[in-house]
N, C-alpha and C positions, 0 to 999 in steps of 0.2 A: 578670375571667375571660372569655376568647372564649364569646359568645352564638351560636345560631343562624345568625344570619348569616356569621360570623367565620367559623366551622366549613365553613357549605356553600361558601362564598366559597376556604377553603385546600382545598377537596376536588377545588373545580372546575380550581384552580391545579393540583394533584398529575396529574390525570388525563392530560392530553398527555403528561406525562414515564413513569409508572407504569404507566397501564391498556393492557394486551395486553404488555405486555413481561414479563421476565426481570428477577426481580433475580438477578445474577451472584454477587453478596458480599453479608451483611447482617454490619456491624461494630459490636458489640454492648460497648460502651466502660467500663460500670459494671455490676450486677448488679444496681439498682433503680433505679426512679424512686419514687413515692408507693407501690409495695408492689413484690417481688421479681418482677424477669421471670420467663414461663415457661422451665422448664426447655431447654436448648440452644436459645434461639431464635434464635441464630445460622444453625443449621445447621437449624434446621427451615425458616425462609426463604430463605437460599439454595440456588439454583438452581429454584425455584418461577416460576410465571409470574403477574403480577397479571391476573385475569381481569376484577373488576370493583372501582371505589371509589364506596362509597355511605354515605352518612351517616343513621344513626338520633342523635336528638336533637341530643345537644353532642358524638356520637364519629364518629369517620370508620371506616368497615370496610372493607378491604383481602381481596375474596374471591382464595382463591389456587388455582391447580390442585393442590395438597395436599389440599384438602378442609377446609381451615383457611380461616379470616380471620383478620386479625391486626385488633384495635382499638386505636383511637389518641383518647387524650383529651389533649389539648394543654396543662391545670391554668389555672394562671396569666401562667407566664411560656413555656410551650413556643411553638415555631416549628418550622417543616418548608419550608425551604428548597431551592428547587431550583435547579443548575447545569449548566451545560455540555450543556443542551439537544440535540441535533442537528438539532431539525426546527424552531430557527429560533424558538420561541416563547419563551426564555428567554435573556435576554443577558449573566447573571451567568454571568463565570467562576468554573471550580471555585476556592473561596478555602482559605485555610490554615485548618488546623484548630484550632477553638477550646478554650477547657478544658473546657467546656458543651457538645462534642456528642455526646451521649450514645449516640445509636444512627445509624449512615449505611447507605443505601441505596446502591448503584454496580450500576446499572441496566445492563443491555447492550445500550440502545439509545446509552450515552454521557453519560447524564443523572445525573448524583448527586442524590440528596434526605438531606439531613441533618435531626433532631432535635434542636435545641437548649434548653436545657430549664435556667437559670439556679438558676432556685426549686426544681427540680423535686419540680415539683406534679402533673406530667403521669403519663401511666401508659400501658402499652403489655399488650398480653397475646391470646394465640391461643385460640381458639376452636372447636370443628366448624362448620362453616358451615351444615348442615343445621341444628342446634339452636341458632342463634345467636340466636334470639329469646327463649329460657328463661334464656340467662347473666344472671346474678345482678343484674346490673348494665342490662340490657336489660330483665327480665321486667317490674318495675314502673312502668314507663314508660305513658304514653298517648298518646295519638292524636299524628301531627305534625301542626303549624299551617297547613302548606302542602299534605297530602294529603286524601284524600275521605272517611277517617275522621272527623275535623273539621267539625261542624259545629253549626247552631245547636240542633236537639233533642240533639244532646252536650252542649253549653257548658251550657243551661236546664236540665236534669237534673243535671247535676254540681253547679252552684250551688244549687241546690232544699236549703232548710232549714241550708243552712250560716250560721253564726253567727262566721266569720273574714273578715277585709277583703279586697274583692273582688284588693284588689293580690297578697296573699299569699295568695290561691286562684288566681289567673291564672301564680304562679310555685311550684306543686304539681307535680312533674313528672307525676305521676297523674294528672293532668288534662290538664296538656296539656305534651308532650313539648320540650323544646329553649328553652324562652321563659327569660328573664331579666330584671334587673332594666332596664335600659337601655330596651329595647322595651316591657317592659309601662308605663314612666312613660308613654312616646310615644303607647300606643295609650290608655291610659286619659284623655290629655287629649284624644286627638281626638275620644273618646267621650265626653268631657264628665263623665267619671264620676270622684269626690272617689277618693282611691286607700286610703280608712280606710272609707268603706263598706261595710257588711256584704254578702258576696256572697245572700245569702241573702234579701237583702230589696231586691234590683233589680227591675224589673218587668221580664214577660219580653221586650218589645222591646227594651228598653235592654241586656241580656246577648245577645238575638240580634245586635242591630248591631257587637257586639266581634267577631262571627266575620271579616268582611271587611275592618273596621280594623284587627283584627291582620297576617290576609293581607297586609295594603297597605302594614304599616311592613315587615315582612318583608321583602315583595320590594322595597320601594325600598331597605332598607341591605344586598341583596345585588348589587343593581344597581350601588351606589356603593363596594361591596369590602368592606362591615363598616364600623364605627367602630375608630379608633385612636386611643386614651387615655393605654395606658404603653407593654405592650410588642407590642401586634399585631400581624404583617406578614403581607404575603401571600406564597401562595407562590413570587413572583418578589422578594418583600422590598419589595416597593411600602406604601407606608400605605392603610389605609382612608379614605372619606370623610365617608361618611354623619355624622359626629361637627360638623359644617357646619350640618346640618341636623338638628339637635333644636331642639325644641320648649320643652320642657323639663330632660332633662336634664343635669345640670349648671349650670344658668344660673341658680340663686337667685339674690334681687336683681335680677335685669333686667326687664326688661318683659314683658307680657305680648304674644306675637306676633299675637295678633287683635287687629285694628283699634278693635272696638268696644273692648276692654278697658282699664282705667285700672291695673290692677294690676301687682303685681312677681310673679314664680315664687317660691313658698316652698316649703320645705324640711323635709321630719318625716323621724324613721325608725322603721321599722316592721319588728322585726324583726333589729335592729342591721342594716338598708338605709336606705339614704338612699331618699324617697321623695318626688320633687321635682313642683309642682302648681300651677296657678293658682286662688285660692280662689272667684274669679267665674265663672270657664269649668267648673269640675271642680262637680259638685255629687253 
């Protein structure tokens, strides 16, 4: 399932085609994804204008001059493809239409964005925009890893007295909004830190230093488009890269990538997660 980065990575794609324009048509192809659209969302998005696209956690929000957002969580296998650009930043033509696109955009600047959605695991649904932080699905959310809510007297208070593995506290969304399994493998080895640890009994330098190695995988698998594993794309259909460069995820069996190390990446789950670690570097 698209992490964090996936997410800010297809938001930042949408934006040239979506943000300040008009969608002209919104073609609304099925009557659900992972739970029933709202009611006429056809005709409540078209002819709206997208004013802004911004991502809380793992959803994208599409603020509209309705006074609506529309939220978009992408599941499993969703995609949001754009076409027929006109300002030149998009080189995919409009393609024929598949049996999986579920809901299409036909922008009036000339630009289509399509939702394809295989598994559909993904979910779509409108909002007030003013109360868009109480939606159900937003309220219990915490801090994001890349804004100034975030930080180490957050992380040290949140872990204080917990008695669960710092891995499956670091992927709470309570605690901290948008993380996943992929990234927190990545930051917990460059933190040195076993990922079956109890969060509750790190000391507090060792939980402050996760604040800016999370920051740092963050922004490098946004830098490199996300990681792309099954069905990930961006929104020009390019793959992610970041998936190059892990550390450990995925790689049980192979070696360990610090120099000093003699070891292999082994592999627990925690969780029914795979929780992938070097047993000399992670302590």
């Amino acid at each position: 399932m698209p992490e964090l980065p996936e997410v800010e990575t297809v938001m930042r794609g949408l934006a040239p085609a979506m943000q300040g324009t008009v969608i002209a048509q919104a073609d609304v192809n099925r009557p659900d994804l992972r739970w029933p659209f709202p009611a006429d969302m056809a005709r409540r998005l078209t002819g709206q204008t997208v004013l802004q696209l911004r991502r809380r956690s793992k959803y994208i929000l599409a603020d509209l001059s309705s006074g609506e957002s529309l939220l978009i969580h992408l599941g499993m296998s969703g995609r949001m493809l754009v076409s027929g650009d006109p300002l030149g930043q998009f080189v995919r033509e409009h393609p024929m239409a598949e049996k999986h696109d579920h809901v299409v955009f036909h922008m009036a600047n000339g630009a289509r964005i399509t939702f394809n959605d295989p598994r559909r695991f993904g979910a779509m649904d409108l909002l007030d925009t003013a109360t868009a932080a109480q939606h159900k699905l937003l309220a219990v959310l915490g801090p994001e890893p890349l804004g100034n809510d975030f930080h180490e007297a957050h992380l040290i208070a949140a872990f204080k007295g917990r008695n669960t593995p710092v891995k499956s506290a670091l992927l709470d969304q309570r605690i901290i909004a948008g993380l996943g399994n992929i990234y927190v493998c990545e930051a917990l080895y460059r933190a040195g830190i076993h990922p079956a640890r109890k969060a509750g009994k790190l000391s507090r330098p060792r939980v402050a230093a996760l604040v800016p190695i999370i920051r740092d995988v963050l922004g490098e698998a946004i830098q490199a488009g996300g990681s792309s594993l099954k069905d990930f794309r961006q929104a020009d259909g390019e793959l992610g890269y970041f998936q190059h460069s892990f550390d450990v995820y995925g790689r049980e069996g192979e070696p360990c990538k610090s120099p000093e190390c003699t070891q292999v990446i082994k592999r627990i789950v925690q969780s029914g997660r795979s929780s992938f670690y070097c047993s000399q570097c992670q302590r």
